[in-house]
N, C-alpha and C positions, 0 to 999 in steps of 0.2 A: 471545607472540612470543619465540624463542629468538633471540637471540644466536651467530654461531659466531666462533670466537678461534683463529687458526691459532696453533698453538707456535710459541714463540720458534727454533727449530729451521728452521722451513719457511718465516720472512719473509725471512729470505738469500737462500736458496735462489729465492724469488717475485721477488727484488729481482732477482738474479743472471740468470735467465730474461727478465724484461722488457727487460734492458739491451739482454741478446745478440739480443733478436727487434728493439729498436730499430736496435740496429746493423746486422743484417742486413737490415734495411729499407734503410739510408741508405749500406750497400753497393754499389761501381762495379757496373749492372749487365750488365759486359765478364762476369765468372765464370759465367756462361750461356749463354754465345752459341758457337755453330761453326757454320763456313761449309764443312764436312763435305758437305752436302748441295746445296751452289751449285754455280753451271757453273764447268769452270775460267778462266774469260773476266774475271769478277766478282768472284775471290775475292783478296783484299788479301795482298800479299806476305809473306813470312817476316820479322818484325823488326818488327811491329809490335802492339799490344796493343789493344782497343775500351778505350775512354774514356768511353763514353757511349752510352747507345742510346734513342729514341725516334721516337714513333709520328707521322706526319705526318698528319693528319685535313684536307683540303680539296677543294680546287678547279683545275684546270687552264683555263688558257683556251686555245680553239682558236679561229684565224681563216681566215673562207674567203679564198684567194687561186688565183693563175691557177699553176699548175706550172711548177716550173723550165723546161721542154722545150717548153713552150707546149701542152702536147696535152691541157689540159680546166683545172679546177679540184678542189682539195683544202683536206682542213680542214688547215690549218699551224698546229703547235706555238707557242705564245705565250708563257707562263709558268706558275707554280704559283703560287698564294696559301694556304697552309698553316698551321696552328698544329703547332709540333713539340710533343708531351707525352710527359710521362714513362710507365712502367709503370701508374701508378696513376690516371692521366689528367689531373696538374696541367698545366699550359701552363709550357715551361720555354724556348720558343723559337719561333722562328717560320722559315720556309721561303720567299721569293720571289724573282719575275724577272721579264723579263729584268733585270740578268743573275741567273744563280742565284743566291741569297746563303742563306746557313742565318746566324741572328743568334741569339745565346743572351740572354735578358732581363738578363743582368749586364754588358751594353753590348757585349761582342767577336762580332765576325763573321768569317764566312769566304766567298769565291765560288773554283770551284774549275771543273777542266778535264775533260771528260770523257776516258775511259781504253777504259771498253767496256760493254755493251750485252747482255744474253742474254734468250731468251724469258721469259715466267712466267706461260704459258696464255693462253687464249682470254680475251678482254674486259680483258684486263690491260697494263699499261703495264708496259714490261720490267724486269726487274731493271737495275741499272744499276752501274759502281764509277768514281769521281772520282774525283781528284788535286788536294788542297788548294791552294789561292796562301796565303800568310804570311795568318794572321789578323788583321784590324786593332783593338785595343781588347785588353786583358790580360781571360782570365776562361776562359770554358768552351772554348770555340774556339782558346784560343792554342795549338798546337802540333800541330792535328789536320794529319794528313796523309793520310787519305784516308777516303770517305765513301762508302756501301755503302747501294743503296737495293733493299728485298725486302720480301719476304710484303706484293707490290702487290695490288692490290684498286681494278678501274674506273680511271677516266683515259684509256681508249682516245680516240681523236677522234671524236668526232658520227657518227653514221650517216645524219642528216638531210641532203637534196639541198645542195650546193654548187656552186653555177653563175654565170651570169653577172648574175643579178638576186641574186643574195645574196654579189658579192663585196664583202668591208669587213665583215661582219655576224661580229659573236663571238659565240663561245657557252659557256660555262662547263660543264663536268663533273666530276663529284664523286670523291674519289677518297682512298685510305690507301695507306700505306708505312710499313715503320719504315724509319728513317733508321738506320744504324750508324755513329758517329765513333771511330774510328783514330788515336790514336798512334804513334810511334818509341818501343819497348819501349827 
């Protein structure tokens, strides 16, 4: 069995590579993201930079109740139960409600206002853009000021009958998003 011995020349150089792929690992990943391709309803003002971005991996709860207008029943919007993770799929936060709150596991949260709404296909829950309230707790969340939800995937409301023998009955649906968090550049 041979042995190989890189030159003293080429361990720098190995050292020097591994740093730069660690660091660009552990890079904001805001330097890839454009909203280029969003409706203009969704897409976050001029003055602001992504801080964060992460995948929402869960659940929506939908309940059947009787329609505002009295004229049948529908599934109504409940809340999300979500794990936020990162690019690589660690768990770096989490996602629920009522009311919204996006919580980052370094103890700071945010709950925030909705803004606007645009389609994002059939079977899909729509793209969405918030307006942050004051984060509470110092950490990942302190400072975001608006929150961008795409590249949705399922969370539509049940197709299953909702009527007058299944009102009060929830139902869970499965569903992804990334989340994109917003700073004041």
């Amino acid at each position: 069995m041979h042995a190989f011995i890189a030159p003293r020349h080429t361990a720098p150089s190995l050292t020097v590579l591994c740093a730069a792929l660690l660091l660009s690992a552990c890079a904001p990943m805001g330097a890839r993201y454009s909203q280029q391709q969003l409706p203009n309803a969704v897409q976050v003002p001029d003055g602001h930079q992504v801080a964060m971005q992460t995948v929402g991996v869960g659940k929506i709860a939908y309940e059947c109740k009787a329609k505002k207008d009295s004229s049948g029943h529908e599934w109504a919007f409940v809340g999300p139960d979500a794990a936020l993770n990162d690019r690589s799929g660690m768990q770096v936060g989490t996602y629920a409600g009522p009311p919204a709150t996006w919580a980052s596991l370094d103890g700071s949260k945010v709950t925030a206002t909705q803004v606007a709404v645009a389609p994002a296909g059939a079977g899909n829950i729509p793209y969405q853009l918030v307006k942050a309230n004051p984060a509470t707790g110092s950490g990942a969340m302190q400072g975001v000021s608006y929150i961008q939800r795409v590249a949705t995937s399922g969370g539509v409301a049940p197709s299953s009958p909702c009527g007058m023998d299944t009102v009060g009955a929830k139902l869970w649906v499965p569903y992804q998003a990334d989340y994109i968090f917003w700073k004041a550049a």
